[in-house]
N, C-alpha and C positions, 0 to 999 in steps of 0.2 A: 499681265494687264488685267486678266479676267480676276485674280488672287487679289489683285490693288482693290478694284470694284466691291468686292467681296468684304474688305477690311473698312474700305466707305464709309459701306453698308452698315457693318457692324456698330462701328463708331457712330454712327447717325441714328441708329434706333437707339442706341446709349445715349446719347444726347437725348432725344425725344423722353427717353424711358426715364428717366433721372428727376425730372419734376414728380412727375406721378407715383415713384417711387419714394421722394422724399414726403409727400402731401399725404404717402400712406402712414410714412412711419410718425410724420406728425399729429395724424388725427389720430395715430394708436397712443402718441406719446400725453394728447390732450383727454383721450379716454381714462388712461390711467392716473392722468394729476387729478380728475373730477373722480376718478373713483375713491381716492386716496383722499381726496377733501370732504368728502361725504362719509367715506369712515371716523373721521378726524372727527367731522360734526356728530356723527353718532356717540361715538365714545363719549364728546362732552355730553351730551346727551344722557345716557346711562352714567356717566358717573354723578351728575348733578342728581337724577334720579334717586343714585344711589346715597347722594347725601341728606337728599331730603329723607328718605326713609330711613337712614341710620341715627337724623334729627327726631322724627317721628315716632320709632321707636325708642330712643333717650328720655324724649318729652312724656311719654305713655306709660315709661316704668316707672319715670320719677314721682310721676303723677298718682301711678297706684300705690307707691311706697308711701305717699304723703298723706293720702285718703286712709291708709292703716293707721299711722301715727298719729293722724286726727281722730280717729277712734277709739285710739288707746287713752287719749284722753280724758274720753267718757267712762269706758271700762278697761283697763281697772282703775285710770288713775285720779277720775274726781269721785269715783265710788270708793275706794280708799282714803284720799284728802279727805273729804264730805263725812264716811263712815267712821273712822277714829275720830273726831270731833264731836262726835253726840256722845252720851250715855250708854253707857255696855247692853241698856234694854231697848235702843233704839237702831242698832249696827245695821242687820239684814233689813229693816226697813228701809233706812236710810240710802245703804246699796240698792236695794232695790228699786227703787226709783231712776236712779240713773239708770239700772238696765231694763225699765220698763220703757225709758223715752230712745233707747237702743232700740227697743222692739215696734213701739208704737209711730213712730215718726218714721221710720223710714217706712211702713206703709204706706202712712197720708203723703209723703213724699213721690211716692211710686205710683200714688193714683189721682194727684191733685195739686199736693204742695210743686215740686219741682213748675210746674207748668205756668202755678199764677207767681213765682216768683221770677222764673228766666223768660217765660213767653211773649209771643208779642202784645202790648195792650194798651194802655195810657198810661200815664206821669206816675201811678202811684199802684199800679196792680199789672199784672200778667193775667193774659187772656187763657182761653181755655184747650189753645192748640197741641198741648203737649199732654193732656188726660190722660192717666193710665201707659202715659211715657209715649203717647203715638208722634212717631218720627224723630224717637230719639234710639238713635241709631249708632254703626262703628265708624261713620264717618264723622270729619270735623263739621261743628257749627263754627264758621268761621265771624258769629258776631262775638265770641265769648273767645277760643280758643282753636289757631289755625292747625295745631299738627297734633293733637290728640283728640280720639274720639266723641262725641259728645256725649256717648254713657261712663267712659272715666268724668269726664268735666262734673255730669249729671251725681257723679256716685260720689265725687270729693265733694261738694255742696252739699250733699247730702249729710255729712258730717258734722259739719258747720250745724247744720239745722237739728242735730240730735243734739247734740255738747248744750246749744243756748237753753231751749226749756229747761235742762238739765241741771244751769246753774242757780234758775231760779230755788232749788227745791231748799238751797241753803239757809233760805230767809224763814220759812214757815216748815223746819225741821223739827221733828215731836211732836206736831201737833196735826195735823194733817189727815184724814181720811184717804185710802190707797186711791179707792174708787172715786173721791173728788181729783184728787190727783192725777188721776190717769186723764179723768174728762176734762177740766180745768186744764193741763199741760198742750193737753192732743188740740182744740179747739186754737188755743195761744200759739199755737206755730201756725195754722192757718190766717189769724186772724191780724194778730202782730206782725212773726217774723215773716211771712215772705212778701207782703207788702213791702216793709220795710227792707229786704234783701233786692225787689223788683226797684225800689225807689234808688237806691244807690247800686247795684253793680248789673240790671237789668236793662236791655237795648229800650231806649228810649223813658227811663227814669227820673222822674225830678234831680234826685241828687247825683244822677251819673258824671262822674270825673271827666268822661271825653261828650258829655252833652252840652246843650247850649242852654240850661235853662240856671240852675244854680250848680255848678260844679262843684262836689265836695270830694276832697280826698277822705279816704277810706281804704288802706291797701288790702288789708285782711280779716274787719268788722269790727272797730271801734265801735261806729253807733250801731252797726246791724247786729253784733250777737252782743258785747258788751253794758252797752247804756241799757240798750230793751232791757236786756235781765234781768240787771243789777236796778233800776229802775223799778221793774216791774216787782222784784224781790221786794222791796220796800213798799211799795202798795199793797201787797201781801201782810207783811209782817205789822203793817198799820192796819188794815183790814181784820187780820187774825185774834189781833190780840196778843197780850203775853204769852208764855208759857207759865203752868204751876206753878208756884213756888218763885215767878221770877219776878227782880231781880235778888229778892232776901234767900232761897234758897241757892247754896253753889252748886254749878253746873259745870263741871271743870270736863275736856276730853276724856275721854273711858282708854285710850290710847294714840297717842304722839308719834311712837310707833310708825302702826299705820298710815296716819295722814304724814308724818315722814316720807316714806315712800311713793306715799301718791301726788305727792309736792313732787318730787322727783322724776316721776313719770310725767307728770305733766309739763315740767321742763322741756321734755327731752321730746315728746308729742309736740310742742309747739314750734317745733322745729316745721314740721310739718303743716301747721297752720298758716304761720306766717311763709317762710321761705316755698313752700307748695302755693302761693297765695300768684305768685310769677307767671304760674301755668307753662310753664316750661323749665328745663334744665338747661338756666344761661345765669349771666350775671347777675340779674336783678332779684334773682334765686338766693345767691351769695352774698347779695349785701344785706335781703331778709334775714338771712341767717344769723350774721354777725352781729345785725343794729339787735335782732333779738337777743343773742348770749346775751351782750354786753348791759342793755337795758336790765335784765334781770338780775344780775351779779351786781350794780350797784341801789338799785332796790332794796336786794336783801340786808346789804349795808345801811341805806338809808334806815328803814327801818327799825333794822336793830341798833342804831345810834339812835333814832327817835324813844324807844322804848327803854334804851341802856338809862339813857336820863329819865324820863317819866316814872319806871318802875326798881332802877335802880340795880339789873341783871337782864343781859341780855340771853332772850328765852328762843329755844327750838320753833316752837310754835310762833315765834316775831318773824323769826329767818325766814321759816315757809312763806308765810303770809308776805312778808315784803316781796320773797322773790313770785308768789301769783300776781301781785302788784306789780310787779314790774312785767310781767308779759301780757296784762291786759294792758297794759298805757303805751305799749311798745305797739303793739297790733296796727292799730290805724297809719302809723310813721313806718314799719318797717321796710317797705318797698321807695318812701322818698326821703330821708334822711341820712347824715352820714353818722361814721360810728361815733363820733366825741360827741354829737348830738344826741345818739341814744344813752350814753352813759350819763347824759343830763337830766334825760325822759326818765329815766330810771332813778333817779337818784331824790329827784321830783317827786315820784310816783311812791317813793317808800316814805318821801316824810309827810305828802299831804294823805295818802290811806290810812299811815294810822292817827296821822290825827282824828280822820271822820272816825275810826276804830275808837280809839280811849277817850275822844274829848268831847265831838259833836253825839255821834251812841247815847255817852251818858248824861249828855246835857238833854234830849229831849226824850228819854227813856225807851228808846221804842227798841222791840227785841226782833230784832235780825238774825238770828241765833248763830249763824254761821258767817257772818257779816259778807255777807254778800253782795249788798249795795254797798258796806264801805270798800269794797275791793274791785267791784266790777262794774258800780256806778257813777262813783268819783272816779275811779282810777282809767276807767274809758271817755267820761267824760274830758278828762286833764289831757289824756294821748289824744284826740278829735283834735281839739284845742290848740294843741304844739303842733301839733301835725303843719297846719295852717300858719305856724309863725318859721318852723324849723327845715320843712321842706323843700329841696332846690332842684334844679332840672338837672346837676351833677350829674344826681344818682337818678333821677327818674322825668325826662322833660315831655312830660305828659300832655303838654299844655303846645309843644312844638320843641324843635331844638332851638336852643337859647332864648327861647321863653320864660321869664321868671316864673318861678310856681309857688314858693309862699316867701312871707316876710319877710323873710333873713336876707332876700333879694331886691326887695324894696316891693314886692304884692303883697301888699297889707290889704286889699281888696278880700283874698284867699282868707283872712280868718274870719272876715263877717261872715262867709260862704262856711265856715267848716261852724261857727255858733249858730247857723241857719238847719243846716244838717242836727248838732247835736238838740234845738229845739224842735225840732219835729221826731226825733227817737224818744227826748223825754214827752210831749205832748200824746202820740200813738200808743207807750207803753202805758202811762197811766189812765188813759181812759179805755185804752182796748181793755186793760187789764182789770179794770175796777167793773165794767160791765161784766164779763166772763165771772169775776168773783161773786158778783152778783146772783148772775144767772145759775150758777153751781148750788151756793149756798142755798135758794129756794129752791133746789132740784130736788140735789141728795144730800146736800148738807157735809159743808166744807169738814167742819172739825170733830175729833173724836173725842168723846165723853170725859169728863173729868177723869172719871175711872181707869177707864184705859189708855189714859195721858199715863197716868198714875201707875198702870202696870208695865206698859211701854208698848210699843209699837209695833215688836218685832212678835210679841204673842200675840196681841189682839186685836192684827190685821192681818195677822199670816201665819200663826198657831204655832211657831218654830222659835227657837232662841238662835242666837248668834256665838255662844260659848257654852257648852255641857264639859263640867269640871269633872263629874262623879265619876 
């Protein structure tokens, strides 16, 4: 009896003990599912982290490789294009220039330019917050670009802004004082280009693409390094004057050569202007790329079908020249166009260049020596232009997804906006540039003597020859 009691007993605290025992095992069982969901959360956690930084760093190498490429364009390869193109007495001058606007620009860049061109300010200028680079830093500026630093963003702009003075020098080659050069050059990036870079790709810009006041497409500097130069080149070379002896003395390349190669370099740099223009390593990377080959490769055809008929042999020197013609008219389109589009832009761009080259040149005599307006002031002018008729939200819907963005979509609006743009780059360039010419000319006096026109450049600006045969 007492043994029954006993067994009750047992079975009754078993009974009682059985909730409490399961209410342990389910709060251990609830501890461990919240622990397990909260690692789960962690993990997405670090891997998302981990993607954005493996994004961040793809975006920041692409970006540094693009900022080299971009420079290579300056040196060696418009100091080679540029340099074989003159006379054998004017080589190291000529080079020299480009790597004077190497040395000099990105100074003013480092202590002024960058700031009024990306800073914050009004419609047509950057304010002064960035002086001397203050608060330009390894973190994103996330008005320009979210996942790479703002002194890569800062340092590939900076590129942009050496190449453009750069191309002016093609227009007023031979004749030129080094020391007007250098001050004339250095003041025109302050005074021209970065207005004009704050006006179009600067937060809160008249022409900024994503602002509200006139949107201009511009993917990679159609009017901003383009038109200014080529522009400005010509106001130079009307300013200047002939060279000696021109147009009855010949003045033919001292070597083809050279500007062979530097055509070539700058090819293969432009890669990096345009397709670096995305500020990341994504698609709209790869379609710069491609709208660029292809643009230039029917260019250089163009071109040289232009010229095969006009002069009757198609010349080294055409090819080149079509295929820079085709990467200056491609530049503004690269980022919203497709590829049969650029092989249009291109094909455009080599037969209305040379015609300004062989036809308009010599119809109103003016010596461009390097034709520089006819290549990069028609030929940017013509890419702004298509940009605005050829661009679609395809490839770039800038404007929203499935928002028309130019003509070919039925936004015909978009090219009054893109001849709005291209009339304020020619308006800027010619009157910044004719004051500046001015001011030079009564300083220290633009051009160098007859004489040492006569002897050339390369001795009697800088005491050195460019070839010692003996």
């Amino acid at each position: 009896m007492v043994r029954s009691r006993s067994y009750l007993t047992l079975i009754a605290a078993a009974l009682f003990a059985f909730p409490a025992i399961s209410m342990a095992q389910a709060a251990a069982g609830a501890t461990d599912t919240q622990t397990r969901i909260a690692a789960l959360e962690q993990a997405v956690k670090d891997a998302q982290a981990a993607t954005a930084s493996a994004q961040s760093a793809g975006d920041n190498g692409w970006m540094l490789i693009c900022s080299a490429l971009v420079l290579l364009m300056t040196g060696p390869g418009l100091a080679l294009f540029y340099g074989g193109l003159v006379r054998k007495k004017n080589i190291l001058a000529t080079m020299m220039q480009s790597f004077a606007m190497m040395v000099m620009v990105t100074i003013i860049w480092a202590i002024v330019g960058y700031s009024l061109a990306f800073g914050h300010g009004n419609s047509f200028i950057g304010g002064f917050e960035h002086l001397f680079l203050r608060g330009v830093g390894l973190t994103p500026n996330a008005d320009y670009a979210a996942t790479i630093p703002e002194q890569t963003f800062m340092v590939y702009q900076l590129m942009f802004a050496i190449i453009t003075p750069a191309l002016i020098c093609g227009a007023f080659a031979e004749r030129m004082k080094f020391s007007a050069m250098a001050i004339f050059l250095s003041l025109w990036s302050i005074v021209v280009y970065s207005p004009m870079a704050h006006m179009v790709w600067g937060v809160g810009g008249l022409l900024n693409a994503l602002g509200t006041q006139v949107p201009s497409l511009d993917f990679a500097g159609g009017t901003v390094v383009h038109i200014t130069s080529g522009v400005s080149a010509l106001v130079c070379a009307l300013y200047m004057g002939k060279r000696v002896g021109y147009p009855q003395t010949a003045m033919p390349p001292h070597s083809l050569v050279l500007s062979f190669i530097g055509a070539c370099l700058l090819w293969v740099g432009w890669f990096g202007f345009n397709a670096g223009s995305a500020l990341a390593a994504n698609g709209l990377a790869t379609s710069a790329f491609v709208n660029t080959h292809f643009a230039t490769a029917t260019a250089a055809l163009g071109w040289t079908i232009f010229e095969w008929f006009h002069n009757g042999k198609p010349t080294a020197l055409g090819a080149i020249s079509g295929a820079v013609a085709g990467l200056v008219a491609i530049t503004p389109a690269s980022g919203f166009v497709q590829p049969m589009s650029a092989l249009l832009i291109g094909l455009l761009a080599g037969f209305v260049c040379s015609f300004m080259v062989f036809k308009v040149k010599n119809l109103f005599g003016y010596d461009d020596s390097l034709d520089a307006f006819g290549v990069h002031g028609a030929g940017g002018t013509l890419g702004a232009l298509l940009t605005g008729i050829l661009a679609t939200s395809v490839i770039n819907p800038i404007f929203g997804k499935g928002v028309p963005t130019g003509a070919i979509e039925g936004h015909w609006a978009q090219l009054g906006r893109q001849a709005i743009g291209v009339g304020i780059a020619w308006g800027l360039s010619i009157v910044g540039t004719l004051v500046l010419l001015f001011i030079v000319d009564k300083t220290v006096g633009l051009r160098v003597s007859r004489e040492d026109e006569i002897t050339g450049l390369d001795l009697s600006q800088h005491g050195e020859e460019g070839y010692t045969l003996d």
